[in-house]
Steps between C-alpha positions, in 0.01 A plus 500: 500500500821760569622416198181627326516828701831557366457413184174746467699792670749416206269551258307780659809691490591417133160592379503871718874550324402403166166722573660827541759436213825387676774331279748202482275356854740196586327200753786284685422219710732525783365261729733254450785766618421725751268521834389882427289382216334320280494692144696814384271721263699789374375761253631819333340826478568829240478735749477584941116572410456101347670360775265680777202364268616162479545457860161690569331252245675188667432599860107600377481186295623247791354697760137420351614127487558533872888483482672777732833623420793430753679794438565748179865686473604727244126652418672840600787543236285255220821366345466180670210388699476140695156341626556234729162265486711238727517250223485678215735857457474760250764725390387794255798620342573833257688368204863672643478273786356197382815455357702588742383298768467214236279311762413206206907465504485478864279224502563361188473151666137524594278371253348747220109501488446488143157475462268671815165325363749163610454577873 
């Protein structure tokens, strides 16, 4: 039954990324490597003003699902935001440092979620 929680939030937070127009969104399953989480969903924005609406949309979006967010860092300067659902994380990035924080390089040994409609 957790599993199916996670998997929804997963989803949830794809669809409320894709929604307001967020690019190169990137799903890793991390569960078999860490303790802090289950899946990685990062996301670039254009601008400070996407990144705010993303993370409004994704907070909004899981909220009405009844997920609460942990904790949100970064909302302030926009360039990169982190959700912390427990399981699931989100980092919004602007394009500048999406790449250099290269988080998919971090965890390049978690497993790519190619296809979201396979959760």
């Amino acid at each position: 039954m957790e599993e199916n929680r996670i998997k929804e939030q997963v989803r949830l937070c794809y669809k409320a990324l894709a929604d307001k127009k967020a690019t190169d969104i990137t799903v890793i399953d991390i569960s078999e490597l860490s303790v802090v989480a289950d899946y990685f969903i990062i996301a670039s924005a254009e601008n400070v003003r996407q990144t705010e609406a993303l993370c409004d949309n994704v907070e909004e979006m899981l909220g009405r699902a009844g997920y609460e967010c942990r904790q949100i860092e970064g909302k302030s300067s926009g360039n990169w935001i982190l959700m912390d659902y427990n399981d699931v994380i989100v980092h919004i990035f602007d394009k500048e440092n999406r790449l250099f924080y290269d988080i998919e390089r971090i965890w390049k040994d978690g497993r790519r979620v190619v296809d979201i409609s396979e959760l």
